[in-house]
N, CA and C atoms as a LAMMPS dump frame, in Angstrom:
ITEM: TIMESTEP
0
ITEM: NUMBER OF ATOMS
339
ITEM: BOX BOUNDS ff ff ff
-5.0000000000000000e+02 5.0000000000000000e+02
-5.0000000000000000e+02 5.0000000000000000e+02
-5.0000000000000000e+02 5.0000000000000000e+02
ITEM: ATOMS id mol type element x y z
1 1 1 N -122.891 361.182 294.981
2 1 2 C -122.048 361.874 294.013
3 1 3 C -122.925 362.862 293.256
4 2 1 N -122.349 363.843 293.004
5 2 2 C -123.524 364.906 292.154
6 2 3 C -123.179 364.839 291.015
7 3 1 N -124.002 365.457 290.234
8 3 2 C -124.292 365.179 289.147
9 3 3 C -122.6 365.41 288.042
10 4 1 N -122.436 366.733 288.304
11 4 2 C -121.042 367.357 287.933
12 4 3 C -120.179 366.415 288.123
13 5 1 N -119.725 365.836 289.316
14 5 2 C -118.939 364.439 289.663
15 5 3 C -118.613 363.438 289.189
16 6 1 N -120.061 363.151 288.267
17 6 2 C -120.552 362.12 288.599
18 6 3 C -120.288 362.214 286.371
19 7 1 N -120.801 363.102 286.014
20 7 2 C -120.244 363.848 284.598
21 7 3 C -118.769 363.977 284.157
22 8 1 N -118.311 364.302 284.863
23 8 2 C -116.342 364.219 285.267
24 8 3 C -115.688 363.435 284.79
25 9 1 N -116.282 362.6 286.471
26 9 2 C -115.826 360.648 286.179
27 9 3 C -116.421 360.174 284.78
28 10 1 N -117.396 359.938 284.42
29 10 2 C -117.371 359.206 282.814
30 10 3 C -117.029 359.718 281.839
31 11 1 N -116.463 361.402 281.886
32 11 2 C -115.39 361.786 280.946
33 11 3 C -114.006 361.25 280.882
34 12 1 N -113.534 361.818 282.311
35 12 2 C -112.141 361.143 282.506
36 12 3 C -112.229 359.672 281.732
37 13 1 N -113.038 358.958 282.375
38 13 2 C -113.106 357.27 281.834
39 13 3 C -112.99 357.195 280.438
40 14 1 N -113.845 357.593 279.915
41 14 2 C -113.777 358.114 278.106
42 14 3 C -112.564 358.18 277.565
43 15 1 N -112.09 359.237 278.234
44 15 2 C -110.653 359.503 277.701
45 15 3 C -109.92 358.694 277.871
46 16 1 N -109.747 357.678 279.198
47 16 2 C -109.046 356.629 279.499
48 16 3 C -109.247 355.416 278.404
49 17 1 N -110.006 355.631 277.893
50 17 2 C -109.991 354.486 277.35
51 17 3 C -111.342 353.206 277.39
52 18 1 N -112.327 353.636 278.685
53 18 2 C -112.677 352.902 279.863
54 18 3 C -114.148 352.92 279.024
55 19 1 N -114.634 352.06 278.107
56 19 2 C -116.016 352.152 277.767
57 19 3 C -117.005 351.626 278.734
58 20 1 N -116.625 350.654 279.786
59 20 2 C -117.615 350.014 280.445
60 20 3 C -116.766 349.505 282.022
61 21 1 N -118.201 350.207 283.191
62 21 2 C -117.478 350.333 284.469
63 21 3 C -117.651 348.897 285.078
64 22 1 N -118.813 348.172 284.871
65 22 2 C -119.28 346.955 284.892
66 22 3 C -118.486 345.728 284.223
67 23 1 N -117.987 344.548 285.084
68 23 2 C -117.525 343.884 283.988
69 23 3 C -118.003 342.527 283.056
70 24 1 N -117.719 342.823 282.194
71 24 2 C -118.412 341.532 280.877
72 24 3 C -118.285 340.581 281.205
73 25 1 N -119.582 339.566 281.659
74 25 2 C -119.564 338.434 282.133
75 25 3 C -120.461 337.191 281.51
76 26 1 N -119.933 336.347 280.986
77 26 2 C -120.549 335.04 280.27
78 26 3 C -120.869 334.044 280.858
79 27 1 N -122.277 334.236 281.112
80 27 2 C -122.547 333.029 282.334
81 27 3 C -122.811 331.782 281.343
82 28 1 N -122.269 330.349 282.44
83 28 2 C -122.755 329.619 281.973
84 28 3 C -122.659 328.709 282.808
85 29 1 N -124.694 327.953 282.884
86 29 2 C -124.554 327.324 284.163
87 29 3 C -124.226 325.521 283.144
88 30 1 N -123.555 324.729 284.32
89 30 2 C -123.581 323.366 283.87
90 30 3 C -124.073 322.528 284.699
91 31 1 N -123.837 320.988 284.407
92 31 2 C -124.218 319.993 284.831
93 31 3 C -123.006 319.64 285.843
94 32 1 N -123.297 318.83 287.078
95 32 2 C -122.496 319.05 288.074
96 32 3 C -121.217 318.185 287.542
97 33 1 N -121.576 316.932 286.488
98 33 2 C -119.71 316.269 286.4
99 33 3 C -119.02 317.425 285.7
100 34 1 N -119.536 318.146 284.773
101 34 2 C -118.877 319.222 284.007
102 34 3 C -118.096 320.612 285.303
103 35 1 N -119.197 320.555 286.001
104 35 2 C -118.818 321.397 286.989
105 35 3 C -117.415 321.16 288.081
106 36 1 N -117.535 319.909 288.438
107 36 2 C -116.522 319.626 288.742
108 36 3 C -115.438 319.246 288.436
109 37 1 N -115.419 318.626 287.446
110 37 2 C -114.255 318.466 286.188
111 37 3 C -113.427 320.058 286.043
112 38 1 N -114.153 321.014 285.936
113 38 2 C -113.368 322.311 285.845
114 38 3 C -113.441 322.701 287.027
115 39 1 N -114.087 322.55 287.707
116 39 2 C -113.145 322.732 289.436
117 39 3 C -112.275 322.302 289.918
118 40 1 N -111.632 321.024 289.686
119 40 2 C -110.509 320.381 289.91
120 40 3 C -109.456 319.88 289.041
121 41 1 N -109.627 321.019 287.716
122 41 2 C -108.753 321.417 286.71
123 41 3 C -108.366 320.074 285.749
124 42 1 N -109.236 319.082 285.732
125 42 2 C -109.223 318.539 284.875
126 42 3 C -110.203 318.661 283.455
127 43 1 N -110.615 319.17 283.427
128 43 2 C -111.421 319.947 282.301
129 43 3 C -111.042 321.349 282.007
130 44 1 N -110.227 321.769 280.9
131 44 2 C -110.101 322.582 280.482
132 44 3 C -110.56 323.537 279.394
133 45 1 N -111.407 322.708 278.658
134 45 2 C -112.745 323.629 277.888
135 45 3 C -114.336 323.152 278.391
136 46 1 N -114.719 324.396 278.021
137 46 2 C -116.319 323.94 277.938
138 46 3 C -116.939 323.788 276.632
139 47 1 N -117.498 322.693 275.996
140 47 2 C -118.061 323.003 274.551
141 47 3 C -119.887 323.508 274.607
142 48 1 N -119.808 324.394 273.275
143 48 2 C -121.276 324.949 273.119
144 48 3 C -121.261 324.714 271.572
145 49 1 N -122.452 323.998 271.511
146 49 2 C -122.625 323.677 270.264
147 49 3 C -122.631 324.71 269.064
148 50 1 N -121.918 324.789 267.503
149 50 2 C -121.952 325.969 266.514
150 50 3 C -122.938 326.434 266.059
151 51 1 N -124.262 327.117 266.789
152 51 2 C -125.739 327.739 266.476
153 51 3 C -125.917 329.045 266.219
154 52 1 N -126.757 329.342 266.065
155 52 2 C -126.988 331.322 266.158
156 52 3 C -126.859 331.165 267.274
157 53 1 N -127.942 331.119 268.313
158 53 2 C -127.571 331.411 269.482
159 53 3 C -126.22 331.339 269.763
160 54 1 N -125.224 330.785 270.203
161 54 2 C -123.704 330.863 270.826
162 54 3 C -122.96 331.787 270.088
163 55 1 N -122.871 331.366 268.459
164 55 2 C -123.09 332.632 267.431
165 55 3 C -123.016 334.04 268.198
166 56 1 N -123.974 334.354 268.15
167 56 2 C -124.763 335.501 269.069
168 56 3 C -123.938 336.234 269.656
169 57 1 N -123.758 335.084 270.747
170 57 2 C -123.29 335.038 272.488
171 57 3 C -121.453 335.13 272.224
172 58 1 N -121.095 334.767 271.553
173 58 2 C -119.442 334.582 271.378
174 58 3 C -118.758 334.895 270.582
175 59 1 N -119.26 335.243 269.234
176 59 2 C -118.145 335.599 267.328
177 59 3 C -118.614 337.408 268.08
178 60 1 N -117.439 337.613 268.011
179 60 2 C -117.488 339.615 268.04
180 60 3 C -117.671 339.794 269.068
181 61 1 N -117.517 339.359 270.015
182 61 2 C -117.882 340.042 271.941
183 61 3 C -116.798 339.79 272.283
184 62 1 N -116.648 341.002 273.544
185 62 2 C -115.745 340.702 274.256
186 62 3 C -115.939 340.564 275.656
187 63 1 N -115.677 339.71 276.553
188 63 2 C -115.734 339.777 277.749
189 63 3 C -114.851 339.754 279.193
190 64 1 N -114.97 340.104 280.159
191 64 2 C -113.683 339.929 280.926
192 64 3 C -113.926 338.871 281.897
193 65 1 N -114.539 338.026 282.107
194 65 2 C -114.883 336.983 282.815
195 65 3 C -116.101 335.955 281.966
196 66 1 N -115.922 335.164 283.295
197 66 2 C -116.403 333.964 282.136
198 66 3 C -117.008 333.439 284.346
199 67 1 N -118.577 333.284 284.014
200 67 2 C -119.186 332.875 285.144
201 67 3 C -120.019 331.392 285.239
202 68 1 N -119.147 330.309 286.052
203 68 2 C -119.471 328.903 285.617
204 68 3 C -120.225 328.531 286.512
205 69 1 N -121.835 328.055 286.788
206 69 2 C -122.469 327.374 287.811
207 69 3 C -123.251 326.15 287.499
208 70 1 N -123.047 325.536 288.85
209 70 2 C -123.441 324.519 289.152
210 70 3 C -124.904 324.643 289.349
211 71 1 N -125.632 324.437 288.221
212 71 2 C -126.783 324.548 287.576
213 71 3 C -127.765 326.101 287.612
214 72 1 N -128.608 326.651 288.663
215 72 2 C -128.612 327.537 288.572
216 72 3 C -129.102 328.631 290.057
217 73 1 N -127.87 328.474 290.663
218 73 2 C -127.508 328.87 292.229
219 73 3 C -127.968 330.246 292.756
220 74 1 N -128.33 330.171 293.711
221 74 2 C -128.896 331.798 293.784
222 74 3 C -127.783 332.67 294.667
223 75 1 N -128.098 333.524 294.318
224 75 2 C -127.782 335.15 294.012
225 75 3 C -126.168 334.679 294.979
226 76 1 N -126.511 334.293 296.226
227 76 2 C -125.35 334.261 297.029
228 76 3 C -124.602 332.993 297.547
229 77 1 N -125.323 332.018 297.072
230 77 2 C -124.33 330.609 296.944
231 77 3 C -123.223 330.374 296.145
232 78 1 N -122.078 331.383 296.865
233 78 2 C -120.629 331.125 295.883
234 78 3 C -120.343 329.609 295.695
235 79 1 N -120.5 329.023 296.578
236 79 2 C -119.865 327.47 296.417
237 79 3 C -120.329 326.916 294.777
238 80 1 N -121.37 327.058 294.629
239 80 2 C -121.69 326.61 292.881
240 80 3 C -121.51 327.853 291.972
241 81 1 N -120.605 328.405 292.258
242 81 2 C -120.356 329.399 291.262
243 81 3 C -118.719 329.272 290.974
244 82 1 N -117.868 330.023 289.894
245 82 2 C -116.786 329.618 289.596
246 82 3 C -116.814 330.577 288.831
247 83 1 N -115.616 331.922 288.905
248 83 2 C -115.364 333.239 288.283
249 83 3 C -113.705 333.277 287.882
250 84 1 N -113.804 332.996 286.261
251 84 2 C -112.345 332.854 286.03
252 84 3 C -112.025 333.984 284.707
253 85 1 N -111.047 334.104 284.478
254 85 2 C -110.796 335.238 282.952
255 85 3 C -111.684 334.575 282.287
256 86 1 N -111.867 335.485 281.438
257 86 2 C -111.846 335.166 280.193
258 86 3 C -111.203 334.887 278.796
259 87 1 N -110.52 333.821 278.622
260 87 2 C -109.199 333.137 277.478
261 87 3 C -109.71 333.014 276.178
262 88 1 N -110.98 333.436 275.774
263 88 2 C -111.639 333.43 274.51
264 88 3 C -112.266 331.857 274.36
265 89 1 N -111.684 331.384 273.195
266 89 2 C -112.834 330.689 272.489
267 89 3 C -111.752 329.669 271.196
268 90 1 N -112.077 328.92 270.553
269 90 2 C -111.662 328.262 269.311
270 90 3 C -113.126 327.101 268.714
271 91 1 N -112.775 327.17 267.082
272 91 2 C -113.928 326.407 267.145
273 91 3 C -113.048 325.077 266.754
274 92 1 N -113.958 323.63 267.025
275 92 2 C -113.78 322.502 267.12
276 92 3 C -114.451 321.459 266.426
277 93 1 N -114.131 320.844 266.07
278 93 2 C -114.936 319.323 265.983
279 93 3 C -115.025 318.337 266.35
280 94 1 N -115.825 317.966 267.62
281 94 2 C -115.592 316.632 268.008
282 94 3 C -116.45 315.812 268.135
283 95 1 N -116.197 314.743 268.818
284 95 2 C -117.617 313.844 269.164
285 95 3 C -117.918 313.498 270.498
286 96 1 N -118.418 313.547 271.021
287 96 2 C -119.23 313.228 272.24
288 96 3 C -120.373 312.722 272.696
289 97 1 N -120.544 311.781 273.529
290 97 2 C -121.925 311.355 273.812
291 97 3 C -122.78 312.525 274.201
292 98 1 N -123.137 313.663 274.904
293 98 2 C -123.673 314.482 275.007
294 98 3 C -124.619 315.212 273.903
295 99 1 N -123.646 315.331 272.558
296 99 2 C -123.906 316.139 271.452
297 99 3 C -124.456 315.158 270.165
298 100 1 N -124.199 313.29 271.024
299 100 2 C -125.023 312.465 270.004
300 100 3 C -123.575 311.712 269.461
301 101 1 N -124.272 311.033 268.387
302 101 2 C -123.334 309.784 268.433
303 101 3 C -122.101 310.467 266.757
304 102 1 N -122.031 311.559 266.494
305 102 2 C -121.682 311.842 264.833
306 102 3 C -120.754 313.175 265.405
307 103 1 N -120.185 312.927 265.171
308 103 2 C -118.762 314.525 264.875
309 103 3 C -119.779 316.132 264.676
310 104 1 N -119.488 316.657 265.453
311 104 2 C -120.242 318.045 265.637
312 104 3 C -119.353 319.351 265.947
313 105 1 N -119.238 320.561 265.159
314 105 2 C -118.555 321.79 265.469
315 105 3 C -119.09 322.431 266.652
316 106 1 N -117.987 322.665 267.184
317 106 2 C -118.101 323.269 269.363
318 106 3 C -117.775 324.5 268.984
319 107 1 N -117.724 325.484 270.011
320 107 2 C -116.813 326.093 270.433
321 107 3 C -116.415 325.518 271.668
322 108 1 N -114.934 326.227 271.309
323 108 2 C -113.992 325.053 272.816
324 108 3 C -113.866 326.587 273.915
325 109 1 N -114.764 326.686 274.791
326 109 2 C -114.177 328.353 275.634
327 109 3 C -113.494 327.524 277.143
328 110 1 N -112.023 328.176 276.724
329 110 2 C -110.923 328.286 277.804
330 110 3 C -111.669 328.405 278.92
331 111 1 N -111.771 327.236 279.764
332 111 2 C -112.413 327.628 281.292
333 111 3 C -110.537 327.408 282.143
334 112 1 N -109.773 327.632 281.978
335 112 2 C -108.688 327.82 282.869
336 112 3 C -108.572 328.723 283.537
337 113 1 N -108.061 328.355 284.887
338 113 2 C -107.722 329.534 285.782
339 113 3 C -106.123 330.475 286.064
């Protein structure tokens, strides 16, 4: 594509509306019962504990996918990978053995398909 072309297209896009050609993707690898639990649609959130980091990663972003693996799969092993919308987020309080034995604020992110 030359340059002019190539100048065009990310005007047109501009005008469209279109800030980004790439799409926004939130990886997050898990542990395989978690993994499969939302593979076979019995798990319908994922929790991340309320830190800066997730902070960070989730209050004010937007993304259009949400990328779930089975720990951390390379480049072309779809089978441990899992590419669904992105349904946002809510925050939570719950308890879980994972997060320790005392009531802790999550975020709950929509892994539904």
């Amino acid at each position: 594509m030359s340059d002019n072309l190539l100048k065009q297209f990310l005007a047109e896009a501009r005008q469209a509306g279109i800030t980004h050609l790439a799409p926004r993707r939130l990886h997050l690898p898990l542990k395989r019962e978690y993994f499969e639990a939302i593979q076979d649609g019995s798990k319908p959130e994922e929790y991340r504990l309320c830190t800066p980091h997730w902070r960070k990663r989730l209050e004010g972003r937007k993304y259009d996918q949400i990328v779930l693996t089975l720990g951390y799969p390379s480049r072309d092993d779809h089978a441990r990978r899992l590419v669904r919308p992105w349904r946002g987020f809510t925050v939570k309080t719950i308890t879980h053995p994972h997060f320790g034995p005392g009531p802790v604020q999550v975020y709950a992110i929509d892994v539904t398909n």
